[in-house]
C-alpha positions in Angstrom: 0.0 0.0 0.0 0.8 3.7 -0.7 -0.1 6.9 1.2 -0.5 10.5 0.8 -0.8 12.2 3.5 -1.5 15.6 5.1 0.1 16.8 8.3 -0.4 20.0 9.9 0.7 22.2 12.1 -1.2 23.1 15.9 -0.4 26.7 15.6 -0.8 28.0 12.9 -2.2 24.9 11.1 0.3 25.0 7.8 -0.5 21.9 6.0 2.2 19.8 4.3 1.5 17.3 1.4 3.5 14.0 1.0 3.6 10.2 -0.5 5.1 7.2 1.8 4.9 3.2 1.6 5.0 3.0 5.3 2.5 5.8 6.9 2.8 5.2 10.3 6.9 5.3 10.1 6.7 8.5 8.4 4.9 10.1 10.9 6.9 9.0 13.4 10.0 10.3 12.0 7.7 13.3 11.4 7.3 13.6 15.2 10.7 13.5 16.4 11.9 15.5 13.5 14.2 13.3 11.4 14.8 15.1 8.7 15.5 19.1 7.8 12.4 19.8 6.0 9.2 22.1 5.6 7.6 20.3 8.3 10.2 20.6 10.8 10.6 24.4 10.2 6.7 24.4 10.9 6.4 22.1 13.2 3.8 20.2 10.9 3.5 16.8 13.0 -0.5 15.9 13.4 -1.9 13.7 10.6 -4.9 15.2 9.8 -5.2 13.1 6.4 -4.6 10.3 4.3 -5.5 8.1 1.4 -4.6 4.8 0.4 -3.6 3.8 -3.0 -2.8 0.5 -4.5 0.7 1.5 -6.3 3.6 4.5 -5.8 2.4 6.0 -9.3 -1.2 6.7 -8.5 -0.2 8.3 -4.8 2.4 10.2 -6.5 0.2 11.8 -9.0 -2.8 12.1 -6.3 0.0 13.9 -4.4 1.3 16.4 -6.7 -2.4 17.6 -7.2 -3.2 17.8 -3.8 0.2 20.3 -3.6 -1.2 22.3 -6.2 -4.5 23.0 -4.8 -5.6 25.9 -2.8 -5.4 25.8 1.1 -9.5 26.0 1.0 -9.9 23.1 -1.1 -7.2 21.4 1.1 -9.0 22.2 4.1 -12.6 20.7 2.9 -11.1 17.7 1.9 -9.6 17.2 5.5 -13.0 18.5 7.0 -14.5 16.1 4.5 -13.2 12.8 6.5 -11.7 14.5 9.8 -14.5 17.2 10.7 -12.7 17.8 14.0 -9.5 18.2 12.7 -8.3 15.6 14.9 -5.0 14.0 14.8 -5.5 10.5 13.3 -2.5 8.9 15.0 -1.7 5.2 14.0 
């Protein structure tokens, strides 16, 4: 299985967009800040959303959409399956 994934941030709720085989490792490392990224400079850590997929090529081009929308449309589709906003941790 594939993943991509939304995490967000508690302050100021940035979002950040990515594709993993393994979701609940990739949070994790998201969590205690593995590696120098977007999401460590803003502190975007809660899993707010994800979607399976059954191979790397359809999560990577659901992916590079999802970076391209607008934060609104991000936003519903997050609202959409996690009205609360909660943090869906694995």
């Amino acid at each position: 299985m594939w993943y991509a994934y939304i995490v967000a941030s508690k302050r100021n709720w940035t979002l950040y967009v990515w594709v993993t085989s393994d979701l609940e490792k990739r949070i994790a490392e998201h969590r205690k800040w593995v590696y120098e990224w977007f999401s460590k400079k803003y502190w975007c850590k809660i899993l707010v959303w994800y979607q399976k997929f059954q191979n790397i090529k359809e999560a990577i081009e659901y992916e590079k959409r999802l970076k391209w929308w607008k934060r609104k449309r991000k936003l519903d589709l997050i609202e959409r399956d996690n009205i609360n906003r909660k943090d869906l941790i694995l």
